[in-house]
C-alpha positions as CSV (number, residue, x, y, z in Angstrom):
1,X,-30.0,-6.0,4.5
2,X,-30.4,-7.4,0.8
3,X,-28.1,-8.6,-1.0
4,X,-28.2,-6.0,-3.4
5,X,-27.7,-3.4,-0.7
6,X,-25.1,-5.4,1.0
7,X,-23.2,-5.2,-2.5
8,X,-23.1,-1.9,-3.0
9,X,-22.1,-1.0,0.5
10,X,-19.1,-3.5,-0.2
11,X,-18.3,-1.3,-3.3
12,X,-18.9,1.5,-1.8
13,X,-17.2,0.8,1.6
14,X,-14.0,-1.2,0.5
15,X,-13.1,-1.6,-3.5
16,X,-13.7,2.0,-4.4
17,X,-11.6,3.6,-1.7
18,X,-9.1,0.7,-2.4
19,X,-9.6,2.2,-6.6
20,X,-8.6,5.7,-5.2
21,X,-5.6,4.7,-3.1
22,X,-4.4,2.7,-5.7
23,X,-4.5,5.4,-8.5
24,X,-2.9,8.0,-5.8
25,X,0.1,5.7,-4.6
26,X,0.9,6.0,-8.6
27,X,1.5,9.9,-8.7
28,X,5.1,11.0,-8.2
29,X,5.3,12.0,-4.9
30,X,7.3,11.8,-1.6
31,X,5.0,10.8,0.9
32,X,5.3,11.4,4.5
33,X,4.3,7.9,5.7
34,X,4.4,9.3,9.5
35,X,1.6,11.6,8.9
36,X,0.2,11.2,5.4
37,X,-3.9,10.4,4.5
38,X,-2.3,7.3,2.8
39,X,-1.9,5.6,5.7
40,X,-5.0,6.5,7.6
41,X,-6.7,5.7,4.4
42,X,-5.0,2.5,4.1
43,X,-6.5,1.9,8.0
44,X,-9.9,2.9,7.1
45,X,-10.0,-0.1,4.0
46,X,-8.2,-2.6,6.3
47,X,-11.2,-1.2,8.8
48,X,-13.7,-1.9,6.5
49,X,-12.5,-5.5,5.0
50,X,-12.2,-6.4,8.8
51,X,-15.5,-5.8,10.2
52,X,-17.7,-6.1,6.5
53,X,-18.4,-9.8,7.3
54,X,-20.1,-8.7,10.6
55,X,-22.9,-7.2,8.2
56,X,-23.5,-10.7,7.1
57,X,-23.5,-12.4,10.5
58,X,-19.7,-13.6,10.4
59,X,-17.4,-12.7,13.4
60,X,-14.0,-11.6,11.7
61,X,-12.1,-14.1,14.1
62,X,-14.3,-17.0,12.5
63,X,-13.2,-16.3,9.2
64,X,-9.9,-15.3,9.9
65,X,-8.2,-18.7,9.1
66,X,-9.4,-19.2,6.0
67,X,-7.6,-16.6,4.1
68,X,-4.3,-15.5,5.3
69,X,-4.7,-11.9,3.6
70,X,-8.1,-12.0,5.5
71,X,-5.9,-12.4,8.5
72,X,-3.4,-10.2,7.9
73,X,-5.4,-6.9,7.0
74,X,-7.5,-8.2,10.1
75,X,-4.2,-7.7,12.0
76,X,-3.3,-4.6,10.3
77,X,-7.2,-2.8,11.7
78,X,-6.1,-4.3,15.3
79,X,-2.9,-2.5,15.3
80,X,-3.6,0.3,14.0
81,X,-5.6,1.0,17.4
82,X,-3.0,-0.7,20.1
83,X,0.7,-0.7,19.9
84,X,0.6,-4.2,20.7
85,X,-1.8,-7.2,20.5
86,X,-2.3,-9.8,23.1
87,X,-1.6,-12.5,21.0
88,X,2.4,-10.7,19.9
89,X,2.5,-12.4,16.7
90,X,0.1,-10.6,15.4
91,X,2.0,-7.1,15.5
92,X,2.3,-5.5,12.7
93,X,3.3,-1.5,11.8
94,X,3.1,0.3,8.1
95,X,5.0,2.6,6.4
96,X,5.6,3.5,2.6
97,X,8.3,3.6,0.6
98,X,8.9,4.8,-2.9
99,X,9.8,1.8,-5.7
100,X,12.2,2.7,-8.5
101,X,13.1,0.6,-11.2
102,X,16.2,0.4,-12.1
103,X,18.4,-1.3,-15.7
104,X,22.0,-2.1,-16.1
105,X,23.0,1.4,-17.5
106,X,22.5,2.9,-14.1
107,X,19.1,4.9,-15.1
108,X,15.8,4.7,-12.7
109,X,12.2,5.2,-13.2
110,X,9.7,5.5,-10.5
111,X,7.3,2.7,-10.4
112,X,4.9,3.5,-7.8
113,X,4.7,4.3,-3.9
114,X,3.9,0.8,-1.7
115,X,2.6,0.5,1.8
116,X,4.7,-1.9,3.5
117,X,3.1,-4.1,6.2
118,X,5.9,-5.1,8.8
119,X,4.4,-7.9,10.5
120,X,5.7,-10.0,13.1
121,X,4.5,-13.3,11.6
122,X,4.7,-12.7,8.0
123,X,7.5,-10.5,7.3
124,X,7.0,-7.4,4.7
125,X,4.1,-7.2,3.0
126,X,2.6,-5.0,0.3
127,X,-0.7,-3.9,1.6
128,X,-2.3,-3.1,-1.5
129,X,-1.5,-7.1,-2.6
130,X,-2.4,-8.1,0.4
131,X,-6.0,-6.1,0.6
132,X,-6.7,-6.6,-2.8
133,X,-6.3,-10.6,-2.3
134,X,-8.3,-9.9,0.9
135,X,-11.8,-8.1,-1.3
136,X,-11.7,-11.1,-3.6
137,X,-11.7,-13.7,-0.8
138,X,-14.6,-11.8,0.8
139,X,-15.9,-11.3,-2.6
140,X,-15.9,-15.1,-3.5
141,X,-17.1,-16.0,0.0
142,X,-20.5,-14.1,0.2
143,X,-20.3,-14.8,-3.7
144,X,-21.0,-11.5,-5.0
145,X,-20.2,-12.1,-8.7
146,X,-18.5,-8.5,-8.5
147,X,-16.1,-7.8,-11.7
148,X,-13.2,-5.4,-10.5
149,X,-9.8,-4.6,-11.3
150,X,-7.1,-5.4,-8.4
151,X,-3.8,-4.8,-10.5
152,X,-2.2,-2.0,-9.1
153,X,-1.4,1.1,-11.1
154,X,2.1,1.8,-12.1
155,X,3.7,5.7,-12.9
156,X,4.2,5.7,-16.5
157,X,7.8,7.1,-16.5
158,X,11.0,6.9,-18.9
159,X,14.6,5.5,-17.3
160,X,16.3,8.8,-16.4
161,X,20.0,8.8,-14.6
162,X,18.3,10.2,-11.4
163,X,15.7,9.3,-9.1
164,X,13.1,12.4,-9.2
165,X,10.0,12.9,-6.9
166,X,7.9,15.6,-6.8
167,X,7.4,17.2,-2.7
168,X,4.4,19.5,-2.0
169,X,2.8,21.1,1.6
170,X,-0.8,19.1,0.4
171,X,1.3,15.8,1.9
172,X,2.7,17.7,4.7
173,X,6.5,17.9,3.1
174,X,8.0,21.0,2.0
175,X,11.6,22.0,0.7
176,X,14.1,24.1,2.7
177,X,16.6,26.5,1.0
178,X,18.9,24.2,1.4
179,X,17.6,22.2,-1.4
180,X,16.2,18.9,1.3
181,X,12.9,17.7,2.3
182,X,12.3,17.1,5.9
183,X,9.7,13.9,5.6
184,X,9.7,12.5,9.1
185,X,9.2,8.6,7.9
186,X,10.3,7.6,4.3
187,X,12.0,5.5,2.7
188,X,13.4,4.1,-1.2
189,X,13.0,0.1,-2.5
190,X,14.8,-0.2,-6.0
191,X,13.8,-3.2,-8.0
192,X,14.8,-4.5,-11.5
193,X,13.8,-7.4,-13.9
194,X,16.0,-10.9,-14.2
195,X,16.3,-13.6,-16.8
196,X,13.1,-14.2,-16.6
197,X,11.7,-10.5,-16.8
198,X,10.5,-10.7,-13.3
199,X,11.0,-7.6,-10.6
200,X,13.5,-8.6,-8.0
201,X,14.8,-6.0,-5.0
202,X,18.7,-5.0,-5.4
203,X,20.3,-3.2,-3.9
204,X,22.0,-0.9,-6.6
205,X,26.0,-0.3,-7.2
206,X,26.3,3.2,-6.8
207,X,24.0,5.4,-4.9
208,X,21.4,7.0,-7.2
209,X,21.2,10.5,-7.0
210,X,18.2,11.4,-5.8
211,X,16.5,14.8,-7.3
212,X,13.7,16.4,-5.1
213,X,11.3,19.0,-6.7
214,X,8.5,21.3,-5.5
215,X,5.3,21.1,-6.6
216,X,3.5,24.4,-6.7
């Protein structure tokens, strides 16, 4: 295959599904990490960074050490089919969470969802970071000259005194008439800026009410 060929399938394999996850883990919704497409999604790009350097007669495991992201979404595709590796350290499961900033007069705003990497090795990771930093080393490697954007997108919300997310049956969550949603596997990360105007995780003071909504 060309190298013009082999570009495009790159594009069209990896940083364009990337693209769409990224915009969709922006929208304000609850999402139902157990059995969400935003995880099988997230597998399919970790899939396709894994195994794209077969196309250009690299075996993944002899590349593997000279990016750590390489490694990591390597590990993430290798999970994603066994429980556990043979080599342990290299477990790893994923889940997502929903970020919310918060400020010191006790208002939030949602920020964006993030698929967490638990790995055994590396701790938590954010897989979009992570994949993202994976492409470009793939992308400098076979030297593809390709100009994308890997900043993630963030919800472009006001600070409100409760934490809202929209819930709908297209993500397989739905609200009872008591008022809760019944996602199987989710969870909330609150983060706010220092001194120096840089997100940090806290843990806040008081528990934030959190305000669940039904999208028609």
């Amino acid at each position: 295959m060309n190298l013009a060929k082999l570009k495009l399938q790159f594009v069209n394999d990896i940083i364009s599904p990337w693209a769409n996850l990224n915009l969709d883990l922006s929208k304000l919704i609850l999402i139902d990490s157990g059995i969400s497409s935003f995880s099988s999604n997230a597998i399919n790009i970790a899939t396709a960074i894994n195994h794209f350097p077969e196309k250009c007669g690299f075996m993944p495991a002899d590349i593997k050490d000279e990016s750590q992201d390489y490694r990591i979404i390597r590990d993430v595709c290798d999970g994603s089919k066994h429980v556990h590796l043979r080599d342990s350290s290299r477990d790893n499961t994923i889940n997502i969470s929903a970020v919310f900033e918060g400020n010191n007069e006790g208002k939030y705003k949602f920020r964006r969802n993030k698929i967490n990497i638990n790995h055994v090795t590396f701790g938590k990771i954010d897989f979009m970071k992570s994949a993202a930093n994976a492409i470009n080393f793939l992308i400098n490697k076979f030297d593809y000259k390709i100009d994308w954007d890997s900043s993630l997108r963030i919800y472009d919300g006001k600070f409100i005194d409760k934490c809202v997310l929209w819930v709908s049956k297209q993500h397989h969550v739905q609200i009872e008439a008591k008022g809760n949603p019944l996602p199987n596997s989710w969870s909330v990360e609150f983060v706010r800026k220092n001194e120096e105007g840089e997100l940090e995780h806290y843990d806040p003071p008081e528990q934030p009410i959190i305000s669940w909504r039904e999208l028609i």
